[in-house]
C-alpha positions in Angstrom: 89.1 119.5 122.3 87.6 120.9 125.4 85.6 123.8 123.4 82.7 122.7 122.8 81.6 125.7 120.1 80.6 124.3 116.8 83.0 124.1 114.2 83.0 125.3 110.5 85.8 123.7 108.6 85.9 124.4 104.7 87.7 121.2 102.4 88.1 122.3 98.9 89.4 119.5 96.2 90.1 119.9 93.0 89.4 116.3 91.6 87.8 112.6 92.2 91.3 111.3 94.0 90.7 114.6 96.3 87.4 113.9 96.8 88.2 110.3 98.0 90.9 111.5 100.6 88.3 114.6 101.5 86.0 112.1 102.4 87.4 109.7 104.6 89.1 113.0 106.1 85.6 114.4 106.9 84.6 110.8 108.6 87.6 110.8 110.5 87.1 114.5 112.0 83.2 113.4 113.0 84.7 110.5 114.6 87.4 112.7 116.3 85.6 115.6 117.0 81.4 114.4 116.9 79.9 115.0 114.0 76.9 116.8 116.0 79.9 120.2 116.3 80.7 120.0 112.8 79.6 121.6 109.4 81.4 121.4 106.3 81.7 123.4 102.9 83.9 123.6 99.8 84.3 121.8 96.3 84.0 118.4 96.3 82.6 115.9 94.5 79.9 112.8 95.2 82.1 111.4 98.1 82.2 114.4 99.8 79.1 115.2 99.8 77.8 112.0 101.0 79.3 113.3 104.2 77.5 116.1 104.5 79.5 118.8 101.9 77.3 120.8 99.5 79.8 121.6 96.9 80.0 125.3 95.5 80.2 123.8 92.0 80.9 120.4 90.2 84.4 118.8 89.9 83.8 118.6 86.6 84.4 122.3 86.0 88.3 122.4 87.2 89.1 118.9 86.8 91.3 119.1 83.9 94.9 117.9 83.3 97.7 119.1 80.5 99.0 121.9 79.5 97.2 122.2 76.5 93.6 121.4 78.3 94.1 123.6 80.7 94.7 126.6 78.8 91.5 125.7 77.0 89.3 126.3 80.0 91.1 128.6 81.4 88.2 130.9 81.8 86.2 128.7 83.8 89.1 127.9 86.2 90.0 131.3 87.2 86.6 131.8 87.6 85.9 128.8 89.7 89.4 130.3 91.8 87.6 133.8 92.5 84.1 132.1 93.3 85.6 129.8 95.6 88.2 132.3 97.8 85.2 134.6 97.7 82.7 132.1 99.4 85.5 130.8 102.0 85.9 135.1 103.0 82.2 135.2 103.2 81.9 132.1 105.7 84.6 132.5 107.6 85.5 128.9 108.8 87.9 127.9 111.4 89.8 126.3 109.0 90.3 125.6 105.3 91.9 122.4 104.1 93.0 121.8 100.9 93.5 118.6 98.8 95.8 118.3 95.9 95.3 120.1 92.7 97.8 123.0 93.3 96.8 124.9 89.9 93.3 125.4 91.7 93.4 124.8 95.5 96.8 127.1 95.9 95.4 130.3 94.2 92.0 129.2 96.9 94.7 129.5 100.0 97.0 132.5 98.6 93.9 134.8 98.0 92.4 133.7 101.3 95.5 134.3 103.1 95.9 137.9 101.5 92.1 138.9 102.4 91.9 137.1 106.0 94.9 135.9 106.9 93.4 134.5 110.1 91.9 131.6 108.9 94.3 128.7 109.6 95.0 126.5 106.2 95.9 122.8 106.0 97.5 121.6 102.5 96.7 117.8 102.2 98.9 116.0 99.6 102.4 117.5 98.9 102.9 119.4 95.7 105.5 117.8 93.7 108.2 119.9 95.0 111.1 117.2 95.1 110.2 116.7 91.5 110.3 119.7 90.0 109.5 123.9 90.5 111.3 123.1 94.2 110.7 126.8 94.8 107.3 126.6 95.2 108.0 125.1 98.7 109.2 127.9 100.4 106.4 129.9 98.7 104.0 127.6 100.3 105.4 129.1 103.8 103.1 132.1 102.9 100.1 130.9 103.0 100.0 127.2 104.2 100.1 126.6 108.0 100.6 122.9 107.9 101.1 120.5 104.7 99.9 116.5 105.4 102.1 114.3 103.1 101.4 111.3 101.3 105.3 110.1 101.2 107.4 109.3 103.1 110.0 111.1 102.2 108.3 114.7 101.3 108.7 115.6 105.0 112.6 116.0 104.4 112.2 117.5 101.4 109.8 120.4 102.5 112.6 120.9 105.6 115.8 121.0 102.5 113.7 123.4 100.3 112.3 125.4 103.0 108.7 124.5 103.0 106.1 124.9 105.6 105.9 122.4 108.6 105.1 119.0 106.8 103.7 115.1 108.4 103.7 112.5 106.8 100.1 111.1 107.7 100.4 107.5 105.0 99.5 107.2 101.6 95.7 105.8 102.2 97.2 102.7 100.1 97.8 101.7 103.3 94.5 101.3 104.6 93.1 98.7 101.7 96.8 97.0 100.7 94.7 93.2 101.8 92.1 94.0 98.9 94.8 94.1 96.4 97.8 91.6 97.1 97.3 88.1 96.7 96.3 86.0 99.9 98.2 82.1 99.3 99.3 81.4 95.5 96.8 83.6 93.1 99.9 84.1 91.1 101.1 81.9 88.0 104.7 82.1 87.7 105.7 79.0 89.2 102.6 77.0 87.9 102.5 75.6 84.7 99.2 78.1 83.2 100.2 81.0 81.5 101.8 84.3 83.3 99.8 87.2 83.7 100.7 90.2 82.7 98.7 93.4 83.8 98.5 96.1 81.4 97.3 99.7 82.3 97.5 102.3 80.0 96.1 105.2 82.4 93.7 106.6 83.8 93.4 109.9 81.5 92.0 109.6 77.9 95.6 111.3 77.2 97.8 109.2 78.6 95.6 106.5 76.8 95.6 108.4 73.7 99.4 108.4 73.6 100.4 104.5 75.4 97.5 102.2 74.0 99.0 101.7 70.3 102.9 101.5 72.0 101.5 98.6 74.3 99.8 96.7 72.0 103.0 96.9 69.3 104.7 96.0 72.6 102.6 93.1 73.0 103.5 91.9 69.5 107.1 91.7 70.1 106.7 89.8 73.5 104.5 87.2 71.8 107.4 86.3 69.1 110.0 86.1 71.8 108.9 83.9 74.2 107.9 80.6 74.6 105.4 80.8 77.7 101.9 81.7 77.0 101.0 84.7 78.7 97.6 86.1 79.4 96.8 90.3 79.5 94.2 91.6 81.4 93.6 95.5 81.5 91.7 97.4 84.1 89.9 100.0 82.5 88.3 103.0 84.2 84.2 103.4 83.1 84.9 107.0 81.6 87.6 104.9 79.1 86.0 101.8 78.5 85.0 102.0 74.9 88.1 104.2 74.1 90.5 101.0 75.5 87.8 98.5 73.9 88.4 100.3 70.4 92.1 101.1 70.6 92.6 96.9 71.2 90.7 95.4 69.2 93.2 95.3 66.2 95.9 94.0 69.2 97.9 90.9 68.1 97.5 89.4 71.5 94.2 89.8 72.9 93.2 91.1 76.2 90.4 91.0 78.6 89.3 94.1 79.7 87.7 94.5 83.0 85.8 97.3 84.9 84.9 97.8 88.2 87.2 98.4 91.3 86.7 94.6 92.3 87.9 93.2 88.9 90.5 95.7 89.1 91.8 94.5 92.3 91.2 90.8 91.1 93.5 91.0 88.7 96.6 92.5 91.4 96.1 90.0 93.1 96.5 87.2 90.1 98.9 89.5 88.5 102.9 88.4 87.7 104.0 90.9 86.1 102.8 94.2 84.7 103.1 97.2 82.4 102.0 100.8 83.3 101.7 104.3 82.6 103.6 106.1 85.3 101.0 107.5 88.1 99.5 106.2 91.6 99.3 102.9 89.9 102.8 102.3 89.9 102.8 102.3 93.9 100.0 100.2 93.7 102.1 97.7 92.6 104.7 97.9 94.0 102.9 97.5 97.1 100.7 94.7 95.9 104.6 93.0 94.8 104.3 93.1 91.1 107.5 93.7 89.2 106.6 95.9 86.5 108.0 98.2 83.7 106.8 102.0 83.6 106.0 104.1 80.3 104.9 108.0 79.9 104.6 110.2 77.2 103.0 113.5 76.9 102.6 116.0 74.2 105.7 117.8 72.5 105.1 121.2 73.8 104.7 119.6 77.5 107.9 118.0 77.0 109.7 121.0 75.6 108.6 123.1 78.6 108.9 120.4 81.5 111.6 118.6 80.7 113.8 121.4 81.8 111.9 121.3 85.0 111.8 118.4 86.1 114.3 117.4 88.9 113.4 114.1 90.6 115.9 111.2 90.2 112.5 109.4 88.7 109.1 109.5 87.6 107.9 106.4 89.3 106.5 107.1 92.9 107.7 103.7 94.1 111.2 104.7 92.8 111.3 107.5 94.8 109.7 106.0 98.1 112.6 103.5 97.4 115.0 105.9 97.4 116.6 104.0 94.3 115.5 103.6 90.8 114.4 99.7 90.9 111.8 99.9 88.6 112.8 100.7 85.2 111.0 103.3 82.9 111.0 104.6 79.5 110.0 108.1 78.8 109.2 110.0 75.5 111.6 108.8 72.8 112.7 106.1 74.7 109.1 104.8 75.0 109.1 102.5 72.3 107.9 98.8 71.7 111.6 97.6 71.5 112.5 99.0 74.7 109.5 98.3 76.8 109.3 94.8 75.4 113.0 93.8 76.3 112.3 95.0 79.8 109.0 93.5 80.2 110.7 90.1 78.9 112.8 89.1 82.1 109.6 89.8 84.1 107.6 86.8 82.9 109.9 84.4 84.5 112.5 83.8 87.8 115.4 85.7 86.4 117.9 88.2 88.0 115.9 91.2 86.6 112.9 89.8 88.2 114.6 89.2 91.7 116.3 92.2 92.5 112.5 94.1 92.1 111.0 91.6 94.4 113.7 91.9 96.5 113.1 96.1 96.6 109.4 95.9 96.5 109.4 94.3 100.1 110.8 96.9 101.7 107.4 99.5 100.5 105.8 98.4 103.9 108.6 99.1 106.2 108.9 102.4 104.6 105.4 103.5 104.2 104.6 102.2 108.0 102.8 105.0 110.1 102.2 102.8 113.4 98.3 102.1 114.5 96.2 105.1 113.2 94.5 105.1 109.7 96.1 108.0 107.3 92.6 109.5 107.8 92.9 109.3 111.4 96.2 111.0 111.5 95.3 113.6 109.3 92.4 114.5 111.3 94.5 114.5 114.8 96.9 117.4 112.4 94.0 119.1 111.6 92.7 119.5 115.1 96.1 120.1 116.4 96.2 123.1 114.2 92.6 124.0 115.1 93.7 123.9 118.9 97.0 126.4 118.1 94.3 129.0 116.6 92.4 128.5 119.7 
């Protein structure tokens, strides 16, 4: 840009995967724009303000998830909303970005629209529109001036439902798919040790509340139907360690339970098969080339009021980036030991099942492709693109 005025750009998050993408978005616009013309404020978290944000509050405050939890601190959030749209009025910023978390960041961007509507606002991360509530994309016209997508295919869908103008900047999967997909033969399958079958109950004490007992009765049934041994290793998050350590201990088949984003990544990489809660994880995966069979279950009254709602073709993000439903998944009722075990079955050796996802997951890269810049990058050449149309 050829200004040289110092800029004041606002990035407000609503939780830790935020925080990650607000941070490498924040080195990227240094390196774009010189760090030297930039300040930065917001909500963030410790990411963030490792590069140079000072957040109005802790995540901690708004980062809930559910229904049920979210009515419960309800007071807090709305008054985390007013603080926060009240401190971006006061400052004034050439522009506010926002990063996920639609219940929070959303009512941010609609009351700072309504009070100054000349501050320019960037959505980062698409709302899941194409999933369900597809009204809310045309709402979004209101009060968003430019929406950075993860997907590849949530730029059509924001042009179908009439949604603001939408890029698709890469999922920053992208950026570390070496760390997590296995360089030579890591994997088992065709060697004579035992197959090893990932197992990841979430990431939310929820979702682990609700899977960990189904996947270990799951785990049971696999053992007295097949001949192979086969080895389970489950990636747990630090906040869930003793939870998963408790809830497996009584397991038939034993697992080993690892921490840490290295071990994590180890075991992609050595992984043949897996078994997952339905999340980010499943395009993990499927980008890492493990064939894998996707659970979720939530609470009745979430059911009873999303189910209604919801309008994607699929729950599984590398379904939908697909475009087909590859990966098979069993929601709610149909979340049972006997199902998921029959499906997870074909997985641990060269069958047809197994084939046609392998053949599937090797089209992920063609279809998440963005060309040479990073999904930070691009999203901070958007951003200044937008700060230059203001100017």
């Amino acid at each position: 840009m050829a200004d040289t005025k110092p800029l004041n750009i606002w990035i407000v998050s609503g939780e830790e995967s935020g925080d990650q993408l607000g941070a490498k978005l924040m080195r990227a616009l240094k390196a774009r724009l010189g760090a030297d013309r930039l300040s930065f404020g917001g909500v963030g978290g410790h990411a963030m303000e490792a590069e140079g944000q000072k957040s109005l509050f802790p995540l901690e405050d708004i980062a809930v998830m559910g229904i049920v939890a979210v009515i419960g601190r309800l007071p807090t959030v709305l008054n985390r909303i007013k603080l926060t749209a009240d401190a971006v009025i006061a400052a004034n910023p050439d522009i506010l970005i926002i990063i996920d978390s639609p219940d929070f960041t959303h009512r941010v961007a609609k009351a700072v629209r309504k009070r100054v509507p000349h501050i320019p606002v960037v959505d980062y991360v698409s709302p899941s529109v194409w999933a369900w509530r597809p009204g809310r994309a045309s709402k979004m016209r209101a009060y968003v001036d430019h929406l950075l997508a993860l997907l590849p295919f949530e730029p059509d869908a924001h042009k179908r439902l009439g949604g603001p103008p939408t890029t698709y900047v890469g999922h920053p999967l992208i950026e570390r798919v070496s760390e997590f997909r296995p360089a030579g033969s890591e994997r088992n399958l065709h060697k004579d040790g035992p197959v090893n079958l990932l197992v990841l109950p979430g990431s939310r004490r929820s979702e682990v509340s609700r899977l960990l007992d189904t996947f270990g009765k799951t785990l049971s049934l696999i053992e007295q139907r097949t001949s192979r041994p086969f080895a389970v290793t489950i990636p747990a998050v630090p906040h869930l360690l003793n939870e998963i350590r408790e809830g497996t201990a009584s397991w038939s088949v034993k697992p080993q339970i690892v921490e840490g984003e290295a071990a994590k990544w180890q075991a992609f990489r050595s992984a043949d098969a897996a078994l997952a809660a339905s999340g980010t994880v499943t395009l993990e995966l499927g980008l890492s080339g493990i064939p894998m069979v996707v659970a979720y279950k939530v609470s009745w009254i979430e059911a009873i009021i999303l189910r209604p709602l919801i309008k994607a073709q699929s729950i599984v993000l590398t379904n939908l980036v697909l475009g087909e439903n590859a990966i098979p998944e069993f929601i709610q009722e149909d979340c049972t030991p006997e199902t998921l075990a029959a499906a997870v079955l074909p997985l641990l050796s060269d069958t047809p099942e197994r084939r046609a996802q392998e053949a599937a997951l090797q089209r992920l890269d063609e279809l998440m492709r963005i060309g040479d810049e990073a999904p930070s990058e691009r999203a901070a050449r958007i951003v200044d693109e937008v700060l230059e149309a203001k100017r």
